[in-house]
PQR file with spaces between the fields and no chain letter, atoms N, CA, C, O and H, PARSE charges and radii, in Angstrom:
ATOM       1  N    UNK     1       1.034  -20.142    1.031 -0.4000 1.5000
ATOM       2  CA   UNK     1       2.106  -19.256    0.622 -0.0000 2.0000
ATOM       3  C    UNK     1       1.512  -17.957    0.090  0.5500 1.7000
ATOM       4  O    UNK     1       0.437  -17.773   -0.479 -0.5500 1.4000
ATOM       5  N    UNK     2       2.577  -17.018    0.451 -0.4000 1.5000
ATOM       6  CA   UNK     2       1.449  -15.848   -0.306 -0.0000 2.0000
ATOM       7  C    UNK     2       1.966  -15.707   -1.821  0.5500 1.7000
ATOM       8  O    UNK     2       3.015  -16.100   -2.333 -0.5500 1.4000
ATOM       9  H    UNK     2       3.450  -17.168    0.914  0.4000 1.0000
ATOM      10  N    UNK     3       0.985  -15.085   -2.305 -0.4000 1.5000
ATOM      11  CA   UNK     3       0.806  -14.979   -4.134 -0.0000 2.0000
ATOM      12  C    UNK     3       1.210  -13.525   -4.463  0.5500 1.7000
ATOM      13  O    UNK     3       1.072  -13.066   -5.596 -0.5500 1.4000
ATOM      14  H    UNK     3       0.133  -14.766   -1.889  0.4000 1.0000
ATOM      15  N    UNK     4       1.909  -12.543   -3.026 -0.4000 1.5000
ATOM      16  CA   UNK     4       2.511  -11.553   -3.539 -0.0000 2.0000
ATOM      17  C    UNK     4       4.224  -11.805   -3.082  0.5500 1.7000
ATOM      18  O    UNK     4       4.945  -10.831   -2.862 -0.5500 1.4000
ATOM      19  H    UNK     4       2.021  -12.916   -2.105  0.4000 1.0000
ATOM      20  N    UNK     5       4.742  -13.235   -2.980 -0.4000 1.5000
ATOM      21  CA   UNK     5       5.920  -13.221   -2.357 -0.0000 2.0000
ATOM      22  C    UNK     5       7.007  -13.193   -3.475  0.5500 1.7000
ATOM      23  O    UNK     5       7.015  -14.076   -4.333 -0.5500 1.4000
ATOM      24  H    UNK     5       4.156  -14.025   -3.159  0.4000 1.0000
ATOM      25  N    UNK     6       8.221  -11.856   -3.467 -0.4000 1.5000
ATOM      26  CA   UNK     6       9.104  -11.888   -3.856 -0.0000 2.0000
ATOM      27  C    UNK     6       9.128  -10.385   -4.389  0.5500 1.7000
ATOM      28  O    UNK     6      10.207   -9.832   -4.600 -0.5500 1.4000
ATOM      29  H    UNK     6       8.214  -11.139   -2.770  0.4000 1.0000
ATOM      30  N    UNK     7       8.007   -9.788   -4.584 -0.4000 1.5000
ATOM      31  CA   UNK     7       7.639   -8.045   -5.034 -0.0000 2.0000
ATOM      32  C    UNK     7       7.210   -7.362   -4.159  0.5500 1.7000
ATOM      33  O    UNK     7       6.936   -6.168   -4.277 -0.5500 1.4000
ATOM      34  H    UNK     7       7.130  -10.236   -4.412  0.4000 1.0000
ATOM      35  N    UNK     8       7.135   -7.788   -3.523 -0.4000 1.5000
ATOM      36  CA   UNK     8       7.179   -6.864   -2.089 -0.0000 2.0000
ATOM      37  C    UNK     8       8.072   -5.408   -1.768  0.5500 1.7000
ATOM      38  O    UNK     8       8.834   -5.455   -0.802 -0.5500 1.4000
ATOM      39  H    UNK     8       7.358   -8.758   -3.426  0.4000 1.0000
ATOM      40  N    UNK     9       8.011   -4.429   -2.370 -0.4000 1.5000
ATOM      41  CA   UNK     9       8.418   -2.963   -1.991 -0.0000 2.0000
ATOM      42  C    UNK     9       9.157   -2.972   -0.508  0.5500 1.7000
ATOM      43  O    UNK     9      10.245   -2.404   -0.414 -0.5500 1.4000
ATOM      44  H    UNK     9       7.393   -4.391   -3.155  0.4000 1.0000
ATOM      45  N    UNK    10       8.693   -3.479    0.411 -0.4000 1.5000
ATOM      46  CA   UNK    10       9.297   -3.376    1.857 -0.0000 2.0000
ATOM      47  C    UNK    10      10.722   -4.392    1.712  0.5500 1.7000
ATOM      48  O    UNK    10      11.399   -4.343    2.739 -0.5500 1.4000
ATOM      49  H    UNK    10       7.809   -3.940    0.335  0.4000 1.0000
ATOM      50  N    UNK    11      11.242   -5.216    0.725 -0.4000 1.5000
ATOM      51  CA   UNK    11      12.358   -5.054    0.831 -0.0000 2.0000
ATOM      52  C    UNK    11      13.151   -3.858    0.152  0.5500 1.7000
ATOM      53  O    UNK    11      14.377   -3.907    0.052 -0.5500 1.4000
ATOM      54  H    UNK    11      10.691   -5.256   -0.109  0.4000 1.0000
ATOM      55  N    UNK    12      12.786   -3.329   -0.076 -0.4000 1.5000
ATOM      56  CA   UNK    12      13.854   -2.121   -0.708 -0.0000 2.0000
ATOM      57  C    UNK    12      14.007   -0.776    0.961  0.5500 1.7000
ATOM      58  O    UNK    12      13.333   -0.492    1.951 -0.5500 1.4000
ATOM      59  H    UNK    12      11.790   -3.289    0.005  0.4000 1.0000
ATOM      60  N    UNK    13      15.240   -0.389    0.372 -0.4000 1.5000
ATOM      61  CA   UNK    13      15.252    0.431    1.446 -0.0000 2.0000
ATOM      62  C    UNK    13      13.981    1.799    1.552  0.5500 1.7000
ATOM      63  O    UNK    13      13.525    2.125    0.456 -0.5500 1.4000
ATOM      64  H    UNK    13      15.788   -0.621   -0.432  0.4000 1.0000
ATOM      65  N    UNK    14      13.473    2.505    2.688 -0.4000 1.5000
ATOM      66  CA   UNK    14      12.356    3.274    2.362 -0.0000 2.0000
ATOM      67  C    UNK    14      12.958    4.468    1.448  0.5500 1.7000
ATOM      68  O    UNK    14      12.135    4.797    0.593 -0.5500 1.4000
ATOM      69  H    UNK    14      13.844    2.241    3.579  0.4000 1.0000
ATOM      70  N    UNK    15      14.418    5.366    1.375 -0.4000 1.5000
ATOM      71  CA   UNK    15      14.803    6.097    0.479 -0.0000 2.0000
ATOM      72  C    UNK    15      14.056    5.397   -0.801  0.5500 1.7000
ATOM      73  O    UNK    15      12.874    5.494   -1.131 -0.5500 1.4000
ATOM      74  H    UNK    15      15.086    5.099    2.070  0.4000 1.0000
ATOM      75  N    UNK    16      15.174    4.622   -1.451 -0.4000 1.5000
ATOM      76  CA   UNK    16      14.614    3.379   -2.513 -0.0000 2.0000
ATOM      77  C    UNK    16      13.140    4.269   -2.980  0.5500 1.7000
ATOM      78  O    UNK    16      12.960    5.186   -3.781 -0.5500 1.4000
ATOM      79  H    UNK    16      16.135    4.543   -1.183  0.4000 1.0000
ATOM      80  N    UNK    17      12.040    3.364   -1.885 -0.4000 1.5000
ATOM      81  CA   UNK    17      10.738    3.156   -2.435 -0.0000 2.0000
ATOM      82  C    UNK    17      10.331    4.455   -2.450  0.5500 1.7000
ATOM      83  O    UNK    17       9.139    4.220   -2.649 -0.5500 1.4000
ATOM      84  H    UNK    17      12.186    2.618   -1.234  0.4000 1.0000
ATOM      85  N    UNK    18      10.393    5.688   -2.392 -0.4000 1.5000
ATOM      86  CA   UNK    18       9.797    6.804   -2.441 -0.0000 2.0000
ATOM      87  C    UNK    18      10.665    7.696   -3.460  0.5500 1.7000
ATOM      88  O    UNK    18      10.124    8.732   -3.846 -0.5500 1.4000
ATOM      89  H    UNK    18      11.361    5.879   -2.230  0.4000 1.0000
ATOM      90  N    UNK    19      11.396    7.529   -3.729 -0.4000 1.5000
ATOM      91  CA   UNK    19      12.768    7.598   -5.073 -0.0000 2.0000
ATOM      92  C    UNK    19      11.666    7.149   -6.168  0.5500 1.7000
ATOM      93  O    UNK    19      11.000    7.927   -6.851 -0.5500 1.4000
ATOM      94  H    UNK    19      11.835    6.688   -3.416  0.4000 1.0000
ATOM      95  N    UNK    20      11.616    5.950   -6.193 -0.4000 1.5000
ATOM      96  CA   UNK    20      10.882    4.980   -6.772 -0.0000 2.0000
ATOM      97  C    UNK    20       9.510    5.853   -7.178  0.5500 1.7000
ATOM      98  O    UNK    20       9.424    6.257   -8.337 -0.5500 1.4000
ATOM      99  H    UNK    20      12.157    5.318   -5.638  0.4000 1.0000
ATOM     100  N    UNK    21       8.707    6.070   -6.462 -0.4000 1.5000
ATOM     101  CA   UNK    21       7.210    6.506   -5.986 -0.0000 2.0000
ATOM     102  C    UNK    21       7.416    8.098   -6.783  0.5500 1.7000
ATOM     103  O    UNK    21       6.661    8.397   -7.708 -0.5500 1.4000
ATOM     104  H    UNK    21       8.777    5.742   -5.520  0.4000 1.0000
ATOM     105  N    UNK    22       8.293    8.865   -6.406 -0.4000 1.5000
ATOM     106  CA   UNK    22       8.380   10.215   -7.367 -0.0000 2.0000
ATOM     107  C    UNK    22       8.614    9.793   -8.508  0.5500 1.7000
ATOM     108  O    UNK    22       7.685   10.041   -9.277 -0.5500 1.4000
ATOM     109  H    UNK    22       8.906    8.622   -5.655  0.4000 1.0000
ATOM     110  N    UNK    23       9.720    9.091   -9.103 -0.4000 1.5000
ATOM     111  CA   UNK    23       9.643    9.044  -10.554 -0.0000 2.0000
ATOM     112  C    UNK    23       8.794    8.316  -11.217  0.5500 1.7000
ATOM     113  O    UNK    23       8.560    8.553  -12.403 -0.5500 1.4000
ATOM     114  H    UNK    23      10.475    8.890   -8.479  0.4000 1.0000
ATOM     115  N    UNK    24       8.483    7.791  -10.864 -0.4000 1.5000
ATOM     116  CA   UNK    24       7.423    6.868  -11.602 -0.0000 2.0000
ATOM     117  C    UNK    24       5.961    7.739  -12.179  0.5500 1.7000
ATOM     118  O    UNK    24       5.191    7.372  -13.066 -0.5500 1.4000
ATOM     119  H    UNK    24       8.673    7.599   -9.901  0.4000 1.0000
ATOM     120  N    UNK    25       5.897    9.053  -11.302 -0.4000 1.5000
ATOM     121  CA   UNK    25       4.983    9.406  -11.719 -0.0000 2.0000
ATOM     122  C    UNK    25       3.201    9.172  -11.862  0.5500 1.7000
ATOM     123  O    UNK    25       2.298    9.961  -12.142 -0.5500 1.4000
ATOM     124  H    UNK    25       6.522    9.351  -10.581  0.4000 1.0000
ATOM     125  N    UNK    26       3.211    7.770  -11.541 -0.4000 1.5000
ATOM     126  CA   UNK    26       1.805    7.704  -12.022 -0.0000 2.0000
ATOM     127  C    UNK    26       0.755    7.913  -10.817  0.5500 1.7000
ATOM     128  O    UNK    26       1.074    8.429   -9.745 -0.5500 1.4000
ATOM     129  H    UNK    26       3.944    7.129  -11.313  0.4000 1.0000
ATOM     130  N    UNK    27      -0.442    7.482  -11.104 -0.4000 1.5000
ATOM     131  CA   UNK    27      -1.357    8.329  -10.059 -0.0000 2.0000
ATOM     132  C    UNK    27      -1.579    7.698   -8.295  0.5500 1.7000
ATOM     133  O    UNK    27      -1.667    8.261   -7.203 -0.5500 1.4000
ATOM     134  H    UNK    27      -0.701    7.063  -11.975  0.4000 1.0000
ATOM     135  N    UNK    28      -1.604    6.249   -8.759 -0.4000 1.5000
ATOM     136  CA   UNK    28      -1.396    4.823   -7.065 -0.0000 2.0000
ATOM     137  C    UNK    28      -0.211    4.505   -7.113  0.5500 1.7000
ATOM     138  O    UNK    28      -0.326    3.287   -7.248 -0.5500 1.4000
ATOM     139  H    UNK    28      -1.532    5.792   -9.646  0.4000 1.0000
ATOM     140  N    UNK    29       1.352    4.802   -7.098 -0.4000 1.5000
ATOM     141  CA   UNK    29       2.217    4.422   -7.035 -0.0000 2.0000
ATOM     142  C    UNK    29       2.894    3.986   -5.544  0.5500 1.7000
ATOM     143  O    UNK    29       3.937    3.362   -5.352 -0.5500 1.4000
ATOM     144  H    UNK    29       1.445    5.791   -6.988  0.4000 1.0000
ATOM     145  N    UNK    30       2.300    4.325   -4.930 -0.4000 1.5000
ATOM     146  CA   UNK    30       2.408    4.083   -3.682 -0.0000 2.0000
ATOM     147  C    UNK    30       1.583    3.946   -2.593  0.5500 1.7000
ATOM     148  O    UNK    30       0.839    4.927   -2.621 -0.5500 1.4000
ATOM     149  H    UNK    30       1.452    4.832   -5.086  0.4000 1.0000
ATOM     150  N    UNK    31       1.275    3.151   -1.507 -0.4000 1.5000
ATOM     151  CA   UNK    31       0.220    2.827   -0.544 -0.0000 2.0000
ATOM     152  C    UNK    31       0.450    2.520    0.619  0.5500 1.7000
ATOM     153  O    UNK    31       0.837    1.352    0.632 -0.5500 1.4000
ATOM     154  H    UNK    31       1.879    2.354   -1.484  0.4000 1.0000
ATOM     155  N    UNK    32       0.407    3.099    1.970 -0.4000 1.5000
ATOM     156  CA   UNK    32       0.623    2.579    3.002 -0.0000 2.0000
ATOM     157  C    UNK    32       0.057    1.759    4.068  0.5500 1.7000
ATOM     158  O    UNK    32      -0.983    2.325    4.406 -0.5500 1.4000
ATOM     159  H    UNK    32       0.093    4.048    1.960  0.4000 1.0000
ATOM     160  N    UNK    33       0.253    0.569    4.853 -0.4000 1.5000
ATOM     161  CA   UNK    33      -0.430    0.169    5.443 -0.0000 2.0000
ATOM     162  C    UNK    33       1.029    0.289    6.941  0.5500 1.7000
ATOM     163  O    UNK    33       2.115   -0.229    7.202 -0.5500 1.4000
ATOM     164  H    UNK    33       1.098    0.110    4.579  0.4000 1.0000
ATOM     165  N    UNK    34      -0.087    1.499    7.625 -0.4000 1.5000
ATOM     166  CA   UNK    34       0.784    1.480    8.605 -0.0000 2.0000
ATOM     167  C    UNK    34      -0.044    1.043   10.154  0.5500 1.7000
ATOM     168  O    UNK    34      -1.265    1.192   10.208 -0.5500 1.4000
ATOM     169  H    UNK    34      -0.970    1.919    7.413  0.4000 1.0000
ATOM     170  N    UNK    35       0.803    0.448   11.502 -0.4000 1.5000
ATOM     171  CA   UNK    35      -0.233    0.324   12.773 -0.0000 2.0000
ATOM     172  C    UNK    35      -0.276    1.520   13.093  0.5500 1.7000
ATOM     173  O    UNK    35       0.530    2.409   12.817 -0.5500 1.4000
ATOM     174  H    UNK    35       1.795    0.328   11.458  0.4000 1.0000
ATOM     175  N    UNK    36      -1.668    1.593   13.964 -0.4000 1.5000
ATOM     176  CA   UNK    36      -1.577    2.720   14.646 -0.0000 2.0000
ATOM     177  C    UNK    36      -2.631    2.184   15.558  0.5500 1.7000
ATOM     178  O    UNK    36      -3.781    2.086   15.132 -0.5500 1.4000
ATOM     179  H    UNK    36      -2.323    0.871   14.188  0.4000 1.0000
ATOM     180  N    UNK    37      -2.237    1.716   17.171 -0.4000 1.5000
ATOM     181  CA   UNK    37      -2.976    1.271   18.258 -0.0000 2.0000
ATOM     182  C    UNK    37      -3.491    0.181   17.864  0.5500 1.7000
ATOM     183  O    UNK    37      -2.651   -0.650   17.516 -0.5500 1.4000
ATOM     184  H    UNK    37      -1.302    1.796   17.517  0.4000 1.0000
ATOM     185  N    UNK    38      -5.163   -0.313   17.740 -0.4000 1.5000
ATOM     186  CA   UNK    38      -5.707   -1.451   17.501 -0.0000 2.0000
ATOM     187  C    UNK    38      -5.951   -1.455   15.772  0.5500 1.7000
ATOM     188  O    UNK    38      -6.657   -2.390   15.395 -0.5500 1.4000
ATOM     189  H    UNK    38      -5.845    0.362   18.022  0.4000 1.0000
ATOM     190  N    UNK    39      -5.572   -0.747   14.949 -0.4000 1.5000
ATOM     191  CA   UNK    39      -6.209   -0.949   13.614 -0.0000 2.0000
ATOM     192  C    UNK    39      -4.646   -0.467   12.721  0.5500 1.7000
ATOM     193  O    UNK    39      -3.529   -0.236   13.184 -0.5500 1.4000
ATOM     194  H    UNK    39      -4.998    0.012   15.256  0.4000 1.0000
ATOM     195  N    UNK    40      -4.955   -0.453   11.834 -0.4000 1.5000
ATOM     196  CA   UNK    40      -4.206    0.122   11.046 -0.0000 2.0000
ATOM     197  C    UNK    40      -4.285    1.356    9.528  0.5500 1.7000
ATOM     198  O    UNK    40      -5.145    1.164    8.668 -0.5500 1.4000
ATOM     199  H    UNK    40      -5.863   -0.641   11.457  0.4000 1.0000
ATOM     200  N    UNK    41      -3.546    2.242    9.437 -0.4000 1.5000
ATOM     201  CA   UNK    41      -4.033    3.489    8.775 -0.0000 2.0000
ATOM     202  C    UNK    41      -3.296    3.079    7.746  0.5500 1.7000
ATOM     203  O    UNK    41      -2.102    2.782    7.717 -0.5500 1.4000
ATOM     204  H    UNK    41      -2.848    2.398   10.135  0.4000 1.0000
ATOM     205  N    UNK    42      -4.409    3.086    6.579 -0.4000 1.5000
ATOM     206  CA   UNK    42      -3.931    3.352    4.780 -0.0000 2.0000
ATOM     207  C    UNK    42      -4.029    4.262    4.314  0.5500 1.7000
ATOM     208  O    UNK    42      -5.086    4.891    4.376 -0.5500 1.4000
ATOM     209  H    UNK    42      -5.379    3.326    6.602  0.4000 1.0000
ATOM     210  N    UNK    43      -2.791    4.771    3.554 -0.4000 1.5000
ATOM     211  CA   UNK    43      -3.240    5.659    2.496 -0.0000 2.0000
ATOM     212  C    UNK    43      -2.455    5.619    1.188  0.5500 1.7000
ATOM     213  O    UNK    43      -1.418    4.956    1.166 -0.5500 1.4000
ATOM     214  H    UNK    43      -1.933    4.261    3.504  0.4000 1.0000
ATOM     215  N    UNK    44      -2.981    6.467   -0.237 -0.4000 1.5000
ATOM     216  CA   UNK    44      -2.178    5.863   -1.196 -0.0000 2.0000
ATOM     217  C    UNK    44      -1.266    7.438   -1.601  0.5500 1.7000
ATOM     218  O    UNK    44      -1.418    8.498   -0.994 -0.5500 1.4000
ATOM     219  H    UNK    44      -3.824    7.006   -0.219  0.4000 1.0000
ATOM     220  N    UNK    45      -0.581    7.268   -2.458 -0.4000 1.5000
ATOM     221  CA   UNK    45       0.525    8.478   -2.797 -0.0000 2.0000
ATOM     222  C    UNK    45      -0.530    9.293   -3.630  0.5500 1.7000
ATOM     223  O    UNK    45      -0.196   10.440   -3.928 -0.5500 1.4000
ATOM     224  H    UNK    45      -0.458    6.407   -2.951  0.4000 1.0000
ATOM     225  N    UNK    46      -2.194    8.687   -4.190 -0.4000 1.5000
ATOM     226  CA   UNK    46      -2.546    9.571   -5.163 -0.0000 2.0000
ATOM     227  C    UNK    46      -3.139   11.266   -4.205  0.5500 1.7000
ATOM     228  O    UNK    46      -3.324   12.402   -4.643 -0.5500 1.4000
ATOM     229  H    UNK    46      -2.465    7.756   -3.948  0.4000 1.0000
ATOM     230  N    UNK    47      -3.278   10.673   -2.779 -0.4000 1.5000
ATOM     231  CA   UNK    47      -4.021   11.959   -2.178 -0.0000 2.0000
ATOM     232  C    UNK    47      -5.430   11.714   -1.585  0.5500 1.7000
ATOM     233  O    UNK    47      -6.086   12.296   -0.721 -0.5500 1.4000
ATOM     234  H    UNK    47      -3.128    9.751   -2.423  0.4000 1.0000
ATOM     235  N    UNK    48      -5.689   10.430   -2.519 -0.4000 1.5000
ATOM     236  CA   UNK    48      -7.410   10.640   -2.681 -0.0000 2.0000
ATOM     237  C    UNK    48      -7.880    9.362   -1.555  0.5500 1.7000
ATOM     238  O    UNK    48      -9.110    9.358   -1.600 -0.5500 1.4000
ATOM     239  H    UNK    48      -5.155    9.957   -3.221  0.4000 1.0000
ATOM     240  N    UNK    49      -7.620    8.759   -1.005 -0.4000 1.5000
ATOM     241  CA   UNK    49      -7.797    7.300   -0.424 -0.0000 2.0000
ATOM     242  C    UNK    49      -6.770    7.161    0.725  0.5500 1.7000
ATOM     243  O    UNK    49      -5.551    7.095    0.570 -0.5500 1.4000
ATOM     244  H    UNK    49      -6.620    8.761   -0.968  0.4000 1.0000
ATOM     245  N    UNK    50      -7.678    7.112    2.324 -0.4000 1.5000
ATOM     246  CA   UNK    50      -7.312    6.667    3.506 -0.0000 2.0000
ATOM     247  C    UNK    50      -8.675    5.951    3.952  0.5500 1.7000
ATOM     248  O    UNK    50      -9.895    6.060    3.829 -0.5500 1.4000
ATOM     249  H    UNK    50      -8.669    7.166    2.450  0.4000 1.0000
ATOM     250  N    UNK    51      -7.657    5.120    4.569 -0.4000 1.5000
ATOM     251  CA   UNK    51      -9.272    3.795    5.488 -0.0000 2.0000
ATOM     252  C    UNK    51      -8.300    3.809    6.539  0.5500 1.7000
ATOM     253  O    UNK    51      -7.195    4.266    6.830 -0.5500 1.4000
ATOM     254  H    UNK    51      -6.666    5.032    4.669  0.4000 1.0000
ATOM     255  N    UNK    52      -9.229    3.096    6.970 -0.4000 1.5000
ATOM     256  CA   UNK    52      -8.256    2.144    8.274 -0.0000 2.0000
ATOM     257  C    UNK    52      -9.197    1.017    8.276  0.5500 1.7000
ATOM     258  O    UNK    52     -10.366    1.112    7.904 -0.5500 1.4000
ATOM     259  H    UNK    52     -10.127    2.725    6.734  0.4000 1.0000
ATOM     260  N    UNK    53      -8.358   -0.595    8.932 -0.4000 1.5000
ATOM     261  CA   UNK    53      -8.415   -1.510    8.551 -0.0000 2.0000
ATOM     262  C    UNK    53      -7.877   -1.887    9.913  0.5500 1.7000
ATOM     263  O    UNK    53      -7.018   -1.250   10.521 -0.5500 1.4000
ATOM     264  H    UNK    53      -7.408   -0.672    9.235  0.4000 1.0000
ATOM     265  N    UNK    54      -8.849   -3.683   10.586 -0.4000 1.5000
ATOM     266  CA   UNK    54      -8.945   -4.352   11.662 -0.0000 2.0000
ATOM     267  C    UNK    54      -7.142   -4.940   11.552  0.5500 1.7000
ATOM     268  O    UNK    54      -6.330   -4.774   12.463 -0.5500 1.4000
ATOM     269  H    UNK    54      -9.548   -4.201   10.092  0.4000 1.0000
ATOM     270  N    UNK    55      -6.859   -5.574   10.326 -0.4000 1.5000
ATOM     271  CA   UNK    55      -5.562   -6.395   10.124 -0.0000 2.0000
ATOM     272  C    UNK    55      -4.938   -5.451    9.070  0.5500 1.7000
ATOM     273  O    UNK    55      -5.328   -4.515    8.372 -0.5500 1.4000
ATOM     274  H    UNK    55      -7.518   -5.708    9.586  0.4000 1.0000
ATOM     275  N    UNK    56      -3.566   -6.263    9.319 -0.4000 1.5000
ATOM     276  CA   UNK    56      -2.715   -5.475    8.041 -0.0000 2.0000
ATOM     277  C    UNK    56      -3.124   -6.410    6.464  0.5500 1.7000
ATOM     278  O    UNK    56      -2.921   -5.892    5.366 -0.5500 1.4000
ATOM     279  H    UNK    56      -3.249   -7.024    9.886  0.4000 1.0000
ATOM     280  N    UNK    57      -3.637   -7.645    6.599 -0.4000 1.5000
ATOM     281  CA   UNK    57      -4.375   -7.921    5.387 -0.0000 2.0000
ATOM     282  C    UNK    57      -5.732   -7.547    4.729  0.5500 1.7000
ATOM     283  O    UNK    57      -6.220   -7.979    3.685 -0.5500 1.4000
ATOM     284  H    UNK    57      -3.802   -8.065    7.491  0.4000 1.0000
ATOM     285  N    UNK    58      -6.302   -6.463    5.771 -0.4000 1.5000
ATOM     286  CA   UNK    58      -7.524   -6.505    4.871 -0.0000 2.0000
ATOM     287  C    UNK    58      -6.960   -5.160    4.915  0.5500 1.7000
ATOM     288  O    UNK    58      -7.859   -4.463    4.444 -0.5500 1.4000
ATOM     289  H    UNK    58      -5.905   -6.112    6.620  0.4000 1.0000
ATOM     290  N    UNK    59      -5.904   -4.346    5.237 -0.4000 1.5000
ATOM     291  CA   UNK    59      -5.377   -3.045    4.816 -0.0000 2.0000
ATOM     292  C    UNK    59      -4.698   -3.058    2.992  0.5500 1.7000
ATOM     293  O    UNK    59      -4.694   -2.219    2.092 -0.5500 1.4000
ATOM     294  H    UNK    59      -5.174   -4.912    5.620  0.4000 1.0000
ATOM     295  N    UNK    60      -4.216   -4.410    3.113 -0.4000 1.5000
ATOM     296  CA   UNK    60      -3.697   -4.304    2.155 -0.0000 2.0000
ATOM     297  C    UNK    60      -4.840   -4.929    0.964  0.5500 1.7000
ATOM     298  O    UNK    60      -4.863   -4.217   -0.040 -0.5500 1.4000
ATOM     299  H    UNK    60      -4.219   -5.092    3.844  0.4000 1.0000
ATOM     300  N    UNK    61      -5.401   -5.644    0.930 -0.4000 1.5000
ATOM     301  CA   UNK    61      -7.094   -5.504    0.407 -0.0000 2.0000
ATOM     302  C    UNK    61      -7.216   -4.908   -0.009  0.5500 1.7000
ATOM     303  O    UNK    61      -7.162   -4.810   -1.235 -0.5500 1.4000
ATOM     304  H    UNK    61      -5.382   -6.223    1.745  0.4000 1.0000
ATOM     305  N    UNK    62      -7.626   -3.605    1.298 -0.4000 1.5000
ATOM     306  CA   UNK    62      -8.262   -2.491    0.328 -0.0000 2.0000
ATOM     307  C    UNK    62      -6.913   -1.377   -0.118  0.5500 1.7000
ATOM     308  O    UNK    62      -7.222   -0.185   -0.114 -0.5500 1.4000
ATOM     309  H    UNK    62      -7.670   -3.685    2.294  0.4000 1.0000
ATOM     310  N    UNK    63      -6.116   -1.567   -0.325 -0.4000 1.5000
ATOM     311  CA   UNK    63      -5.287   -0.987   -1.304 -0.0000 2.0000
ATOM     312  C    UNK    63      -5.300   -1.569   -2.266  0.5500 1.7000
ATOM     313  O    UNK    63      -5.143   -0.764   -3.184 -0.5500 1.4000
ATOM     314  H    UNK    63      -5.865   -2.535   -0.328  0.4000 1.0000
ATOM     315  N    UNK    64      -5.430   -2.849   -2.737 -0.4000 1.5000
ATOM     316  CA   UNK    64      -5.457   -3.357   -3.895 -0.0000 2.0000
ATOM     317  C    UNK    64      -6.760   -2.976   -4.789  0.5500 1.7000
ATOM     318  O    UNK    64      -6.793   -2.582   -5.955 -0.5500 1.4000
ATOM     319  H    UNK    64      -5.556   -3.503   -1.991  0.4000 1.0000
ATOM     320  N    UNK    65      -7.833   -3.220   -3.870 -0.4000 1.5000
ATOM     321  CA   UNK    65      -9.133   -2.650   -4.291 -0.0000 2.0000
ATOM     322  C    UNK    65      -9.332   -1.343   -4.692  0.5500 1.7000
ATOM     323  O    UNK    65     -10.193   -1.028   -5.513 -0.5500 1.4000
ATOM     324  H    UNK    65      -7.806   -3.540   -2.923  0.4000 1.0000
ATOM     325  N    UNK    66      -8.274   -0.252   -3.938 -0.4000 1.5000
ATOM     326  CA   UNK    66      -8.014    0.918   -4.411 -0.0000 2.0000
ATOM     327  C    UNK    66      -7.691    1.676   -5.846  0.5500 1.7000
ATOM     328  O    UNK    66      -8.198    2.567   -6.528 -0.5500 1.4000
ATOM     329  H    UNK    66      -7.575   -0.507   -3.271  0.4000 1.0000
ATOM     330  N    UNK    67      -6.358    0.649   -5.907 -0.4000 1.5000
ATOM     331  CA   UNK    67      -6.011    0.483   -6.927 -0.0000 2.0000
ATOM     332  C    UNK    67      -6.240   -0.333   -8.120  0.5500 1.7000
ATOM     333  O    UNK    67      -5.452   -0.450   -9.059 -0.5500 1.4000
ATOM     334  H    UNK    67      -5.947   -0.074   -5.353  0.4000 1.0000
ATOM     335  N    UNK    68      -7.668   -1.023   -7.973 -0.4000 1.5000
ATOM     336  CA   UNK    68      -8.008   -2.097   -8.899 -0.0000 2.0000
ATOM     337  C    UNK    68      -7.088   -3.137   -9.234  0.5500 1.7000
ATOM     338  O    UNK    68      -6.720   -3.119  -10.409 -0.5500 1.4000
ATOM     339  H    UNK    68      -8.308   -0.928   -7.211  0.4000 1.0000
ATOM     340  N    UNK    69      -6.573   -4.129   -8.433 -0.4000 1.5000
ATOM     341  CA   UNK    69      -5.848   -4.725   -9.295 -0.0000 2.0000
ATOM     342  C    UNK    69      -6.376   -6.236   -8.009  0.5500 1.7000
ATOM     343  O    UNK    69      -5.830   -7.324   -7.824 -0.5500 1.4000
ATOM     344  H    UNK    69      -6.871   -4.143   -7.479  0.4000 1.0000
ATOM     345  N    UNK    70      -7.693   -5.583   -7.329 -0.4000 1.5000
ATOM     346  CA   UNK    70      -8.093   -7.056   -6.509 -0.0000 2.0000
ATOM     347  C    UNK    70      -9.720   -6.210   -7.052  0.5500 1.7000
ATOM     348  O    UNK    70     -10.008   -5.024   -7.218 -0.5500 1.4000
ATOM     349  H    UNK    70      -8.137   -4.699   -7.480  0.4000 1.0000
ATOM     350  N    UNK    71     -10.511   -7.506   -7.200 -0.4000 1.5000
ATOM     351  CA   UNK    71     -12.303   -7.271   -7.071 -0.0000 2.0000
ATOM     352  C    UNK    71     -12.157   -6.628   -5.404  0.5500 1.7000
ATOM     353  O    UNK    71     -11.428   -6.865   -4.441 -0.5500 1.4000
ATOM     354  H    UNK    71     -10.278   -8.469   -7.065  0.4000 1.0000
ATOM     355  N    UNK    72     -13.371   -5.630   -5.724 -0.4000 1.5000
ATOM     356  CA   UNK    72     -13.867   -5.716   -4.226 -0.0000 2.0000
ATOM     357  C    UNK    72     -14.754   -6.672   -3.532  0.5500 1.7000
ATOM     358  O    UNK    72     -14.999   -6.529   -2.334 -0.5500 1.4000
ATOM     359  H    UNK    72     -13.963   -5.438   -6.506  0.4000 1.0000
């Protein structure tokens, strides 16, 4: 089961999460893991951090790692 199920941002509508993402203000408030062909492109709302990544789990990895809230 996953250990991020039920906070997941992608249920909210995308207005919602970027509503969300301006007021909040703070510096990683937001992170994308989007496809693009064979990999997939991250980046976070601070400006500073894009990768790209084989799966959408090790995209989201290294957003967590980004944002410190996974070890690298």
């Amino acid at each position: 089961m996953n250990d991020h199920a039920g906070d997941s941002p992608l249920d909210e509508k995308p207005s919602d999460f970027l509503a969300g993402i301006g007021a909040a203000g703070g510096r990683h408030d937001g992170q994308a893991i989007v496809p693009e062909g064979d990999h997939y492109r991250c980046w976070c709302s601070c400006g500073e951090w894009l990768a790209e990544a084989p799966t959408q789990e090790q995209g989201l990895h290294l957003a967590r790692v980004h944002t410190g809230s996974a070890p690298a």
